[in-house]
C-alpha positions as CSV (number, residue, x, y, z in Angstrom):
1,X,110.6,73.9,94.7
2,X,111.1,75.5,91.6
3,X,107.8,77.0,90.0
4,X,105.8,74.9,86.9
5,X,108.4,72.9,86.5
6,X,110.9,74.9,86.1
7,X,114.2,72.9,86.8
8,X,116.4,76.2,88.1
9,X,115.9,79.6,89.2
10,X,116.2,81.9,86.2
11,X,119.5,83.6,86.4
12,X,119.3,87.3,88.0
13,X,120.0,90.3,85.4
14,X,123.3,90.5,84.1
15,X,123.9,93.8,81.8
16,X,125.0,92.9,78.9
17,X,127.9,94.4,76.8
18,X,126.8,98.1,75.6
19,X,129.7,98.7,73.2
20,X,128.5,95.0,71.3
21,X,124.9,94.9,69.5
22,X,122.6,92.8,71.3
23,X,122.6,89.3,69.7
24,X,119.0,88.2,68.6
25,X,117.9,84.9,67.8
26,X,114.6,84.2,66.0
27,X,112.7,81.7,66.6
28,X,110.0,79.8,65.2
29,X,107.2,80.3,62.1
30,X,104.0,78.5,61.6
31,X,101.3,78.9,58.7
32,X,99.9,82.8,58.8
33,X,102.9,84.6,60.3
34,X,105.8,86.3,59.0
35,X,108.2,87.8,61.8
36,X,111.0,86.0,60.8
37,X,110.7,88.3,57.9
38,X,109.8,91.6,59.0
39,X,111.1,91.4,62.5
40,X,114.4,90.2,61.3
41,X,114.4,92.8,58.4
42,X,113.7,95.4,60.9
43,X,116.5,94.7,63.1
44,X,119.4,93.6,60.2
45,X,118.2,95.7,57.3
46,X,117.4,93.4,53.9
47,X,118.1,92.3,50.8
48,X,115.0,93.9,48.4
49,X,115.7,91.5,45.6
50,X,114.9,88.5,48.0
51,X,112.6,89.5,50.3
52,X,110.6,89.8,47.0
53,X,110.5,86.0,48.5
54,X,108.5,86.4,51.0
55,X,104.8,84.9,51.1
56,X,103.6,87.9,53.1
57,X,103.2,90.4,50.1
58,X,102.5,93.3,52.5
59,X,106.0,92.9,54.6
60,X,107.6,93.9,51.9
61,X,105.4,96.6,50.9
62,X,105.8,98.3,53.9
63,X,109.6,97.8,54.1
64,X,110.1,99.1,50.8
65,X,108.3,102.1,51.5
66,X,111.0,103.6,53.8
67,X,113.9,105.3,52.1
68,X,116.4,102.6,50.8
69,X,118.8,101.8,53.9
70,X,117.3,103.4,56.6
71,X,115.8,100.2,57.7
72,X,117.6,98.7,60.4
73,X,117.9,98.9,64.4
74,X,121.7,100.3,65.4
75,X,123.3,98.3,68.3
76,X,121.2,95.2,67.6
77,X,121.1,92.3,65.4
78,X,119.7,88.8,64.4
79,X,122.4,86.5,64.5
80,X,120.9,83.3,64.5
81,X,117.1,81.8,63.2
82,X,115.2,78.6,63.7
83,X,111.8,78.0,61.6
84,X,109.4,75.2,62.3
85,X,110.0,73.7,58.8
86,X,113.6,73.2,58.2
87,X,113.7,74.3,53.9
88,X,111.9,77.2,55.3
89,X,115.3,79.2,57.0
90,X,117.6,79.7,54.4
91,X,115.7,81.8,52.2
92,X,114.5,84.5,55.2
93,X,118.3,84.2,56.3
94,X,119.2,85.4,53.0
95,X,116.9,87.9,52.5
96,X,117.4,89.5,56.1
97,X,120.7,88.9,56.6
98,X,120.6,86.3,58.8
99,X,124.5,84.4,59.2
100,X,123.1,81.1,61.3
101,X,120.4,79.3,60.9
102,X,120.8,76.0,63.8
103,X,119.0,72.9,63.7
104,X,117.1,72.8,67.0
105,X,115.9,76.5,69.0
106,X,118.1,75.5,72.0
107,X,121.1,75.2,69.9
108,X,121.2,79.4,70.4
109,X,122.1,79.0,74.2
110,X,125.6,80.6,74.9
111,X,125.3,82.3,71.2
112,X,122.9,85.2,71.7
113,X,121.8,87.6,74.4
114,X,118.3,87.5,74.1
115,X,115.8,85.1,72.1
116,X,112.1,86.0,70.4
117,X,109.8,83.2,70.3
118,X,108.3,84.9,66.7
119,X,104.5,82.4,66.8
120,X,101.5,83.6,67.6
121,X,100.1,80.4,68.4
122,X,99.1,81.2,72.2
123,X,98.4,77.6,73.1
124,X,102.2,76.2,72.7
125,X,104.4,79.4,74.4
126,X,105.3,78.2,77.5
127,X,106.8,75.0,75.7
128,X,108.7,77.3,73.1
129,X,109.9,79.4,75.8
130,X,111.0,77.0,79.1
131,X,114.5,76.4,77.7
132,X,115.5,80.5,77.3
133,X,113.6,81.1,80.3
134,X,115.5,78.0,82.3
135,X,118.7,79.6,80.8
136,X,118.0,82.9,81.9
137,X,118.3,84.5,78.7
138,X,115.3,87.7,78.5
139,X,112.6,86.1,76.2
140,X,110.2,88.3,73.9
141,X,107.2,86.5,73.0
142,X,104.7,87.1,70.2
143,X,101.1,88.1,71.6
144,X,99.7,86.7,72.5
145,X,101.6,85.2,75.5
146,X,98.8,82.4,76.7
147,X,95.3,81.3,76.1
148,X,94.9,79.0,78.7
149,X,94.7,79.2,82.7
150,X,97.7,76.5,83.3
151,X,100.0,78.4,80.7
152,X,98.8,82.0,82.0
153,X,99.8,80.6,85.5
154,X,102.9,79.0,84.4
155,X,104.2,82.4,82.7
156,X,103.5,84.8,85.9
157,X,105.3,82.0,88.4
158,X,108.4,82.4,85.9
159,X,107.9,85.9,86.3
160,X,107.5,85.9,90.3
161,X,110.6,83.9,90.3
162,X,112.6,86.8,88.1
163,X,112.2,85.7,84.7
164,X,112.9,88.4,82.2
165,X,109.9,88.0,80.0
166,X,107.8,90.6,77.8
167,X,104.7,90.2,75.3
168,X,103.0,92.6,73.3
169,X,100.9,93.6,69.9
170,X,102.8,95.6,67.5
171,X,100.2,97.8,68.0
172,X,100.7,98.9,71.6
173,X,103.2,101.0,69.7
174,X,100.9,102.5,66.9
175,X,102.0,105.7,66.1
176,X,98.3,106.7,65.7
177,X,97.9,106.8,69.2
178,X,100.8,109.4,69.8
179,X,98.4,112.4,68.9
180,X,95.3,110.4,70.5
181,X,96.7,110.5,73.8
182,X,95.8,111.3,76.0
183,X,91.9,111.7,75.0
184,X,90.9,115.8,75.8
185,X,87.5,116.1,76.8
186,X,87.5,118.7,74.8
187,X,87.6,116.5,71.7
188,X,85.0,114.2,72.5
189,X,83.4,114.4,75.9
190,X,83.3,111.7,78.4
191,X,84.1,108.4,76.7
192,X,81.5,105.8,76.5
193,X,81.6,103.5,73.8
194,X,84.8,102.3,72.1
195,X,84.6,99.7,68.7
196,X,87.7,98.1,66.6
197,X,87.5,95.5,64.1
198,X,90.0,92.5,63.3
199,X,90.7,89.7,61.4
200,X,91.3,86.0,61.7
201,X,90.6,84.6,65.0
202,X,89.5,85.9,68.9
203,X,92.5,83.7,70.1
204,X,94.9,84.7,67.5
205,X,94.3,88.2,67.2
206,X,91.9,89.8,69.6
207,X,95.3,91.2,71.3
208,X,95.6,93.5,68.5
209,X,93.0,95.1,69.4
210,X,92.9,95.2,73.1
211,X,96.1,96.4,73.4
212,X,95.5,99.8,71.9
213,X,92.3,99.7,74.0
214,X,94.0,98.9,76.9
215,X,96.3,101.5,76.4
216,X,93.3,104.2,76.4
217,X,91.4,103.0,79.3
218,X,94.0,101.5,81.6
219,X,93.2,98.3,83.7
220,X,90.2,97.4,85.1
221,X,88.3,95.1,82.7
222,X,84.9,93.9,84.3
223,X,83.5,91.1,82.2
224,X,83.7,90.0,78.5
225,X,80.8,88.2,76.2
226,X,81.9,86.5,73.5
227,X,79.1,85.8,70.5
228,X,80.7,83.5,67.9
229,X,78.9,82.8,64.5
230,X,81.1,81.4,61.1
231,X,83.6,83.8,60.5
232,X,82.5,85.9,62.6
233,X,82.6,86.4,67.0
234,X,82.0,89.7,68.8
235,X,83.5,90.6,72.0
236,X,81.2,93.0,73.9
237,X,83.6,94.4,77.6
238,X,82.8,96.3,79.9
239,X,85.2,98.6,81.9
240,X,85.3,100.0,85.8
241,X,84.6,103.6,84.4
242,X,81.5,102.3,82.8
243,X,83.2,102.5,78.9
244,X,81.6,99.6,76.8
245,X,84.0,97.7,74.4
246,X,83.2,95.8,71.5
247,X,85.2,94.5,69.2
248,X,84.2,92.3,66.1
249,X,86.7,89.7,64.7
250,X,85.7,88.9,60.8
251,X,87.8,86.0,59.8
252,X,88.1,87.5,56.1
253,X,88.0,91.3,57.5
254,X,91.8,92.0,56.6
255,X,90.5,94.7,55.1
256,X,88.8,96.9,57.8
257,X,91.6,95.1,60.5
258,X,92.7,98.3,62.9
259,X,89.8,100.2,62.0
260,X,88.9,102.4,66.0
261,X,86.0,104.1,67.0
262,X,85.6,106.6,70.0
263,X,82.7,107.8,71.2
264,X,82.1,110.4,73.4
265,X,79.4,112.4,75.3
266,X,80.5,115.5,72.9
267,X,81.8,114.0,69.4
268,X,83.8,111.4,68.3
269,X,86.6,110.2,66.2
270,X,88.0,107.3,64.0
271,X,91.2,106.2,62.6
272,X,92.8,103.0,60.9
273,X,95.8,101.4,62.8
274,X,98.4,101.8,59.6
275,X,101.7,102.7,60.2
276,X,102.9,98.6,60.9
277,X,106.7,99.2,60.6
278,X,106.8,102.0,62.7
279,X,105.1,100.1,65.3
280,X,107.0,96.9,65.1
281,X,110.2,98.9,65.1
282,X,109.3,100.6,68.0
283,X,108.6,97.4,70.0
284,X,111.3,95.8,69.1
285,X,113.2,98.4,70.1
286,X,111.5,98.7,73.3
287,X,112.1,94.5,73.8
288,X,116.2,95.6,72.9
289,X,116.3,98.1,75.6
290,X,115.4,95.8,78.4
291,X,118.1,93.3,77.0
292,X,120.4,96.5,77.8
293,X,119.2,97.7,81.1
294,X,116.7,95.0,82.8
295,X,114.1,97.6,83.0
296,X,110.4,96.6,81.3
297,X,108.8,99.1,79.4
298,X,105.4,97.8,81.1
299,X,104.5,96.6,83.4
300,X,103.7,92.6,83.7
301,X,100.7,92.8,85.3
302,X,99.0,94.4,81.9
303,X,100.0,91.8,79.8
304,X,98.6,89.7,82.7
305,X,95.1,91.3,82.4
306,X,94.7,91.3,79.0
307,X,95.3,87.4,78.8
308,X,92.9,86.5,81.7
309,X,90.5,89.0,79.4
310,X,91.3,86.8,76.3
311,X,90.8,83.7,78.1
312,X,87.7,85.0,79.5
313,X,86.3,85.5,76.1
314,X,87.1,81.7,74.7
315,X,85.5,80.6,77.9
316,X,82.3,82.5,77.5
317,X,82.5,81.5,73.4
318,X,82.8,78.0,74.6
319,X,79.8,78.3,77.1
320,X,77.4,79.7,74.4
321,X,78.1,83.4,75.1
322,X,77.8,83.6,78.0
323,X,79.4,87.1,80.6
324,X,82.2,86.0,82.4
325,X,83.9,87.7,85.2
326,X,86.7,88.6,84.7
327,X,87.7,88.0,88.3
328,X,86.4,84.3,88.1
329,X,89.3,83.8,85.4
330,X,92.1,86.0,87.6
331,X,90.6,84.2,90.9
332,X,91.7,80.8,89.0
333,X,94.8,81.7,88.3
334,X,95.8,82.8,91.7
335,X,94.3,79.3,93.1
């Protein structure tokens, strides 16, 4: 029996050519979310007349700001793109370079090396993603991977059953954290309090700002509350080492998003998440070289814990705030 569903085993890793670029196809763009642009841009380099098209003013700002033609990705390319509204494709094609835009997302089979499923709609991945993953073709997926328990388990049984499969925030990349760590005692002290802000939504992007968290204090996420007023919910954690976690999510707070706070037993520090091109390039980059070698860059199991965190916090939201274990959500998922 073949897990969720799944109607074959996912073909074992097979190396692909290194003296060809990797073949990307893009896939996929809903209201609120640009990849297609910047992603593909990133990769293929791009026109700067038409990305002047883009809806996303800030893509390309920031792609503008590099020195004219250093922006591209050697040994890789988008060769192929699929958007959720048809009349959408052909102007991101043309403005990053794009040569084939196909009809349906499966239409790529055979034609690329690798896909990325570019929506960050967590509730409709595993559908997006069954026909790369029954094909055995290595899938990227935008964070964040799953925001509900049948999903969640559907994505680690792929993975149990050798499914090439990887998930991320850009900002598990953020430059910013290169000189922050590790943390030095000497800076602040013992950690005990950590805050970031973000924008739109818990569901859509509360990964943003647990990854970069995550990345400080490692695994081991007790519980989660989740307080939700309009435009407005507040995620209070609480880690193994006794570090507390909160993290507001202001639905019109583009303006503070990626804003961190550290505090410490001896001082503290602060910083804004800015650099986004530097870290989209680096995890595309990172998604590229496991194409190339079959060797993650993370392990699973984290991108594991952070969605049984996220879906611990919609539960509690949805029960009125209240904790939640996050071993009730994990003991679920293993059921």
């Amino acid at each position: 029996m073949t897990p969720a569903g799944l109607s074959a085993s996912p073909a074992p890793f097979a190396p692909v050519d290194q003296t060809a670029p990797v073949r990307l196809a893009m896939l996929g763009m809903i209201d609120g979310n640009g990849h297609p642009w910047s992603w593909s841009a990133i990769v293929n380099g791009y026109d700067r007349e038409k990305v002047a098209a883009c809806p996303y003013p800030v893509i390309p700002q920031y792609l503008n700001a590099r020195p004219a033609g250093t922006v591209k990705i050697p040994g890789a390319r988008v060769t192929h793109l699929w958007t959720d509204r048809a009349e959408e494709a052909p102007p991101v094609a043309a403005a990053v370079l794009i040569p084939h835009i196909v009809k349906r997302p499966q239409d790529v089979i055979g034609q690329v090396d690798a896909v990325l499923i570019a929506t960050d709609d967590g509730f409709d991945h595993v559908e997006r993603a069954r026909p790369f993953v029954e094909a055995g073709l290595p899938v990227f997926v935008d964070k964040p991977l799953a925001l509900t328990l049948p999903d969640l388990r559907t994505f680690a049984q792929w993975r149990k059953a050798g499914a090439r499969l990887l998930s991320s925030s850009g900002l598990r990349f953020a430059p910013e954290l290169d000189t922050l760590l590790p943390i030095s005692p000497q800076q602040i002290g013992a950690l005990r309090w950590i805050s970031a802000v973000s924008c739109k939504t818990w569901e859509r992007y509360g990964i943003h700002l647990l990854e970069p968290v995550y990345r400080i204090l490692g695994g081991g996420f007790v519980s989660i509350r989740l307080e939700a007023s309009p435009g407005c919910e507040i995620a209070h954690l609480i880690h193994s080492t006794g570090v507390e976690v909160t993290l507001p999510v202001i639905k019109d707070g583009g303006a503070t998003f990626g804003t961190m706070h550290l505090c410490g037993t001896a001082g503290q520090t602060h910083f804004k998440f800015s650099d986004t091109y530097t870290g989209f390039r680096r995890q595309l980059v990172s998604f590229i070289d496991y194409v190339r070698t079959g060797v993650e860059p993370y392990p699973f199991a984290e991108t594991f814990e952070m969605m049984s965190i996220l879906i611990a916090g919609i539960t509690s939201k949805h029960e009125g705030g209240r904790r939640v274990l996050i071993s009730e959500i994990q003991s679920q998922l293993s059921s």
